[in-house]
N, C-alpha and C positions, 0 to 999 in steps of 0.2 A: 298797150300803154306806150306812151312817144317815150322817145329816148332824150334823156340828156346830154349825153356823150355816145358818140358811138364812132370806134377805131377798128381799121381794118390792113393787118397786114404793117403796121408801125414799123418802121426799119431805122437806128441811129449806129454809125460809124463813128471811128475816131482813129484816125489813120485807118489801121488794120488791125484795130481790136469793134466787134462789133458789140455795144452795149443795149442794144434791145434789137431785136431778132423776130420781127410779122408778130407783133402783137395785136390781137383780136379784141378788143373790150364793146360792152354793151352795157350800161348804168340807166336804167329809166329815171324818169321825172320823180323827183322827191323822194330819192333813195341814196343809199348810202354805201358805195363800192371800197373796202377795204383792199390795197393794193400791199402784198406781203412778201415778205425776200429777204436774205441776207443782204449787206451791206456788201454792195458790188453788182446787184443782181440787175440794176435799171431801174429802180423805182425811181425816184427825183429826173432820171433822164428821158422818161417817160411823162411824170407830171411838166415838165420844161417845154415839152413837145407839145403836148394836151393846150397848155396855156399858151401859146404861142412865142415860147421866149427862144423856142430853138424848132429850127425847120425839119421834119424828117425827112432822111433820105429817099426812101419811097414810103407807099399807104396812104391812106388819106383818113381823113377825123373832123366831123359837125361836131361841134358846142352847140345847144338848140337848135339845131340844125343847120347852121352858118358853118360852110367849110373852113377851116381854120386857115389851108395854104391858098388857098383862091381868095379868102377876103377877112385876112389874118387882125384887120383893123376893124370890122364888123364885129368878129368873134371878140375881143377884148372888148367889149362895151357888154357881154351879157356872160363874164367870167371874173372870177375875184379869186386870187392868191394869196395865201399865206404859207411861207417858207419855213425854212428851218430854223432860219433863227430872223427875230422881230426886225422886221425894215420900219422904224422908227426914227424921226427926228430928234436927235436925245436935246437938243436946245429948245426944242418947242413944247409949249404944252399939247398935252392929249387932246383938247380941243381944237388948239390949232391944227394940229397933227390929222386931223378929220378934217377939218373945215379945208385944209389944203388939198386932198383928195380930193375932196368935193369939187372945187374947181377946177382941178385936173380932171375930171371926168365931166365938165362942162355942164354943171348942173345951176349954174346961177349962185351969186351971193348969198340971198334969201332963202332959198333950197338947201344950199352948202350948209350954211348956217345951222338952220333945223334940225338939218339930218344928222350933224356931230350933236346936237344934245339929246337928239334921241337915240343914239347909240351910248354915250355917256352913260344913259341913263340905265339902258338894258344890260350894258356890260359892266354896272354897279362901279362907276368911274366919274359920277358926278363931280365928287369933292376931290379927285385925285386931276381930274381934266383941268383945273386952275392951275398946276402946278408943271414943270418941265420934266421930258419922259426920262431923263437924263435920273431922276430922283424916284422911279419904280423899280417895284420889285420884279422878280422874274416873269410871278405871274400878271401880274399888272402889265408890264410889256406885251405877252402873248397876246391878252383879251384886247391891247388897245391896236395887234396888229392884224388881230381876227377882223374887230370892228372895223379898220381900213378897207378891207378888202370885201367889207356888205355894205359901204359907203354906200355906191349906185343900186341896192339891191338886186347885186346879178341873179338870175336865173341857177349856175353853176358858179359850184365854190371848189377848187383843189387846195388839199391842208396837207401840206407837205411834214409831219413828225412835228403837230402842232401842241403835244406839252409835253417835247424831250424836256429835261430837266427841271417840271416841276414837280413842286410837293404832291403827293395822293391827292390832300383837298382841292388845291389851284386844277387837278388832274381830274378830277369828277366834275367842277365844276364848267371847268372846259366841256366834257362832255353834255352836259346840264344843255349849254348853251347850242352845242350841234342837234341837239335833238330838238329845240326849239325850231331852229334853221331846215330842218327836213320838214318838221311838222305846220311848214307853215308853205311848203311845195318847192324846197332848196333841193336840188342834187348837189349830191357830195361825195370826190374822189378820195379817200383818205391814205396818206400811208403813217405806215407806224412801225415801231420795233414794240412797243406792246401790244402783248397778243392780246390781253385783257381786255385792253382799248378796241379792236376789233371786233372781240366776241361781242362787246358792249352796244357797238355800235352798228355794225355793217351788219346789210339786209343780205350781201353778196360778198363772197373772198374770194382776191385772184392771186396766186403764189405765183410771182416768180422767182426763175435761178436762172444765173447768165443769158437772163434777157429773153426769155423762152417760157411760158403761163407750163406750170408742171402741174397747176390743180385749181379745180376752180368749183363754186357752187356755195352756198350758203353755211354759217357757222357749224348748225346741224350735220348735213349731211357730208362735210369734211370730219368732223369729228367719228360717224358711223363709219366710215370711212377706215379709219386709223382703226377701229374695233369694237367689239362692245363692251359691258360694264366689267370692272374685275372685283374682287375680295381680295385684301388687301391687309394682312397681319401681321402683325411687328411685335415682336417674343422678348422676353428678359433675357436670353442667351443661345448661343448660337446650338449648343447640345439637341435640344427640343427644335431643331429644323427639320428633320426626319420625320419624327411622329408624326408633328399636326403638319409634315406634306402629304402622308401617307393616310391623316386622317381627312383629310381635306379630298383627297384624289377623287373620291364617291360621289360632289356635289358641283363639280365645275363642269366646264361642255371642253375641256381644252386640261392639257397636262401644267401641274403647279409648278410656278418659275423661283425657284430658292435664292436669297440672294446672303449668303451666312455671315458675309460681314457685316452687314446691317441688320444683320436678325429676322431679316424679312419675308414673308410670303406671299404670290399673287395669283391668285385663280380665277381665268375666267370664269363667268357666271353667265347664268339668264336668268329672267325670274326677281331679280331684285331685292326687295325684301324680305323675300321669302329665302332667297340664296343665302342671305345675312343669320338671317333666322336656322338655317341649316347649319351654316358654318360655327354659330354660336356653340348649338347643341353638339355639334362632331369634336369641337375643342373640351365641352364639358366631357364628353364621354372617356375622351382621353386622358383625362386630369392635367389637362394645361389652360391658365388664366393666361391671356395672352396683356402686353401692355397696351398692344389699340388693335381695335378690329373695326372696317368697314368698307363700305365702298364706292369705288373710283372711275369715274365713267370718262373717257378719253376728253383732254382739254385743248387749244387751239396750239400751244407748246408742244404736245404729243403732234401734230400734225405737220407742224413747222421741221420737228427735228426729223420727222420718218422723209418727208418730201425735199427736202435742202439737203439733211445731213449737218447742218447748222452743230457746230461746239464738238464736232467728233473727226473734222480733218478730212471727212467722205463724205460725196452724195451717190444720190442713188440713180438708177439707168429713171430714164423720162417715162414716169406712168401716164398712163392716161388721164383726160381731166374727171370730176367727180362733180356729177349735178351739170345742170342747164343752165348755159348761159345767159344773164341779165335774169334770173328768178329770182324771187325773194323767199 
């Protein structure tokens, strides 16, 4: 499969802090690379580099195969941006707002023209494109800054934390919209602080931390990764943590982790439903109804926090990565 993006060895400086450190990426044709990190880690300083708005110090990196620092003005004609927060004309309408892109990217009047009402239309911005952007909502800005940057219908699109602050619905339906964008042969770099948005989307996840990929491979096999399924019990009081540890001990692959302030219990499992089904009967037999019982199979948050240390003030020594690179 041809690559969309393929970087090797990415290096950015900033005096003598270095913020991204020989980063390797591989993103095929009409796939979707989720790029994940704390805040500080190089993602945005990486997408900047990717899109050619900042030169790496050493490495080198195709956009469709056009080197970005040999022919930095080629590559911008088959790459579209969306940032952190909306680059919008708030004085102009939404149409205008397109139709000026358009000619910025030398597409003719008549073409320019077009191509803003057919974005209007896809990003359900008909009736709102009469109006100045200055007078949208949040989400309404995002989709008219997405639509800016498919003006040209680049090959490659990077979405730089493209629906921080909106609602859940303006948030799915962004998504809605990237899955259209892949499925019609878009590559797409994503970064995000939701994991959800990740798992949702990307075929491939690359974690970094200060600048350095600490894990890489698909939502899946990051997730098997962090562990497998657990049983998961939450008691009326803390008294009864004992027993049903002690009743529980017999059906997990792994010793039960007590947690007494929150009343709760977690045993690894195998086996699944059948585990559940086990754990049921071993609570009946002890005479405790528990308040919830089930189970929990590691999420893209369990992965984030075992690999960053993210929300705990530590990280961990550099494991190795997890899965092949550019897979789906």
């Amino acid at each position: 499969m041809s690559q969309g993006v393929l970087a090797t060895g990415l290096v950015k400086r900033y005096g003598g802090t270095t913020a991204v450190a020989g980063l390797d990426l591989a993103v095929p044709e009409g796939t979707v690379l989720g790029l994940l990190g704390p805040n500080g880690a190089g993602k945005t300083t990486t997408v900047r580099m990717l899109s050619t708005l900042q030169a790496p110090d050493a490495g080198e990196c195709t956009i469709a195969g056009v080197d970005i620092v040999r022919h930095p003005q080629k590559a911008r004609k088959l790459l579209g941006l969306s940032g952190q927060y909306a680059a919008v004309d708030e004085f102009l309408t939404g149409y205008e707002n397109l139709e000026m892109v358009g000619r910025l990217h030398r597409l003719g009047k008549t073409r320019a023209r077009a191509r803003a009402r057919e974005l209007l239309e896809r990003f359900d911005l008909v009736e709102a494109g009469r109006r100045p952007a200055r007078t949208y909502s949040g989400g309404m800005r995002r989709r008219l800054d997405l639509a800016g940057a498919l003006v040209a219908a680049p090959p490659v699109v990077f979405l730089d934390e493209p629906t921080a602050g909106l609602d859940p619905s303006s948030r799915i339906g962004m998504w809605e919209l990237v899955r259209e964008m892949v499925d019609g042969g878009t590559t797409v770099v994503l970064t995000t602080q939701y994991l959800e948005e990740a798992d949702q989307l990307a075929s491939n996840i690359v974690v970094i931390d200060n600048g350095r990929i600490v894990a890489e491979g698909s939502p899946t096999e990051l997730k098997r990764a962090v562990g497998e399924e657990s049983l998961h019990v939450t008691l009326a009081n803390r008294e009864e943590t004992s027993l049903v540890a002690r009743a529980l001990r017999g059906i997990g692959i792994g010793a039960p982790v007590v947690d007494e302030e929150r009343h709760t219990i977690a045993v690894p499992v195998s086996g699944g439903t059948d585990a559940l089904t086990a754990g049921v009967r071993a609570l009946d037999a002890a005479g405790v109804r528990p308040v919830d019982i089930g189970l929990r199979r590691p999420t893209l948050d369990d992965v984030f926090l075992q690999l960053t240390g993210a929300g705990t003030g530590t990280g961990p020594s550099r494991p190795g990565r997890t899965g092949r690179r550019g897979t789906a």
